[in-house]
C-alpha positions as CSV (number, residue, x, y, z in Angstrom):
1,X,-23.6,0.1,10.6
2,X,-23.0,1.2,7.5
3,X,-20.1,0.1,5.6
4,X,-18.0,1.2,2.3
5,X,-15.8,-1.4,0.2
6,X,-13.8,0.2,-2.5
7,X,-12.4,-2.3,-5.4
8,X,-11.0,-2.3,-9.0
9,X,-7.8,-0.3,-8.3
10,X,-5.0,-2.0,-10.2
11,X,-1.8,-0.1,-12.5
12,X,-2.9,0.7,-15.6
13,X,-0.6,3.1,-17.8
14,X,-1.5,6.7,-18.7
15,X,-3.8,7.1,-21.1
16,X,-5.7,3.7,-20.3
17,X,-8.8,3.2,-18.0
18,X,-9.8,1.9,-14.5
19,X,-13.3,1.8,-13.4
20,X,-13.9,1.6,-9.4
21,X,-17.0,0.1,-7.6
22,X,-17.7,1.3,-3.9
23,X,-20.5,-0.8,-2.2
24,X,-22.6,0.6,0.2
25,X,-24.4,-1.9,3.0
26,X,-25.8,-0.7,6.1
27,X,-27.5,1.9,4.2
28,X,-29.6,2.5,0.9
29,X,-27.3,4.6,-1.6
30,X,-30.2,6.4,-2.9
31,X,-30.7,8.3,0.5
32,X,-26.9,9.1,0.4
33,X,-24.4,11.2,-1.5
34,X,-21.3,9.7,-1.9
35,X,-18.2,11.0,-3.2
36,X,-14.4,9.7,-4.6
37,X,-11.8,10.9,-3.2
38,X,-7.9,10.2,-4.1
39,X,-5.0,10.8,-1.9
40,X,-1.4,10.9,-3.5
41,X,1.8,10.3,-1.3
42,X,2.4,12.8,1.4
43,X,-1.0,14.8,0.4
44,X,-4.4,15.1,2.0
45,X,-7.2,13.7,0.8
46,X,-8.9,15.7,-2.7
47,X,-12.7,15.3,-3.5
48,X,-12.5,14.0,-7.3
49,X,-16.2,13.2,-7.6
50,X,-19.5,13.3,-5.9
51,X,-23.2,11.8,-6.8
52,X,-26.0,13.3,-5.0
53,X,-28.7,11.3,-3.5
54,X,-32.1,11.4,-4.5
55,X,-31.5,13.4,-7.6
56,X,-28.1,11.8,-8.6
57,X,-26.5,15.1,-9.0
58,X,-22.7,14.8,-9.9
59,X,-19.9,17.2,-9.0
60,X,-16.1,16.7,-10.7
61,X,-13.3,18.3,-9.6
62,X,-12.2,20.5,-12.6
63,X,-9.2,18.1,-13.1
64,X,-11.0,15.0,-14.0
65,X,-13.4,17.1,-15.8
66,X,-14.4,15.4,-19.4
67,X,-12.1,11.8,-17.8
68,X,-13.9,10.6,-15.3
69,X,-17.8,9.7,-14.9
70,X,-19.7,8.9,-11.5
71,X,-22.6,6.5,-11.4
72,X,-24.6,4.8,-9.3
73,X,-26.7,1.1,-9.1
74,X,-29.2,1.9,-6.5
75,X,-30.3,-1.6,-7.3
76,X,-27.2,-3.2,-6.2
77,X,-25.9,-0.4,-3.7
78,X,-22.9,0.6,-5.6
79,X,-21.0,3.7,-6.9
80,X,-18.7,3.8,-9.7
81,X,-16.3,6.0,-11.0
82,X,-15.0,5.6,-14.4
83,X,-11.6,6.7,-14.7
84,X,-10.5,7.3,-18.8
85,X,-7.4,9.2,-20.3
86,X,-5.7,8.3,-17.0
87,X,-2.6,10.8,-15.7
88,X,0.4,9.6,-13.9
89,X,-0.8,12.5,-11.4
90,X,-4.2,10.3,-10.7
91,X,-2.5,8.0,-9.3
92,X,-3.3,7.4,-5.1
93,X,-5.1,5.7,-3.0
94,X,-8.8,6.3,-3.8
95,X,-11.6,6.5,-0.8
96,X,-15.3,6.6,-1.5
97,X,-16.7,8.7,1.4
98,X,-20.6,9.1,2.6
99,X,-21.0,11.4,5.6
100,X,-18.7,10.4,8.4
101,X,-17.9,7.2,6.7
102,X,-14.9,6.0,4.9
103,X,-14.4,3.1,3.0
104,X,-10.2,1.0,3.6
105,X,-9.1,2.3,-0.1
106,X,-7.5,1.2,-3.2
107,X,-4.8,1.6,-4.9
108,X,-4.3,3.1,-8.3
109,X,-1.5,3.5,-10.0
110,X,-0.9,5.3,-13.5
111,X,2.8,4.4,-15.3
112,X,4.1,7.6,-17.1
């Protein structure tokens, strides 16, 4: 079964940096794209950032364009995404996504 575990969320206040780890089990990360998304209050769920699989390809949304860089560990099974210059408006709950599976969250907040 394969399995997503966000961590690293935290409050950190705008302008500072967050990074986020999502490990992958069940599954080798290289055979899968995965992708960040964040979901603010009463919103749906907004792809932020995507690494490919085999080639690593990235994707960014164009507003974390030039702020925020995905990378991956194949090694240990992990994605990252490196959140700098943070925005009150990034903060949400952010979900690393594979496929059909979803990983429980966590929580960022960005103080204004």
């Amino acid at each position: 079964e394969v399995q997503l575990v966000e961590s690293g969320g935290g409050l950190v206040r705008a302008g500072g940096s967050l990074r986020l780890s999502c490990a992958a089990s069940g599954t080798n990360r290289a055979d899968r794209a995965i992708g960040w998304f964040r979901q603010a209050p009463g919103k749906e769920r907004e792809e932020r950032s995507c690494i490919g699989s085999s080639d690593g390809s990235t994707y960014y949304a164009d507003y974390v364009k030039g702020r925020f860089t995905i990378s991956s560990d194949n090694a240990k099974n992990t994605v990252y995404l490196q959140m700098n210059s943070q925005k009150h408006e990034d903060t949400g709950v952010y979900y690393c996504n594979s496929d059909i599976y979803w990983g429980q969250g966590t929580q960022v907040n960005v103080s204004s």
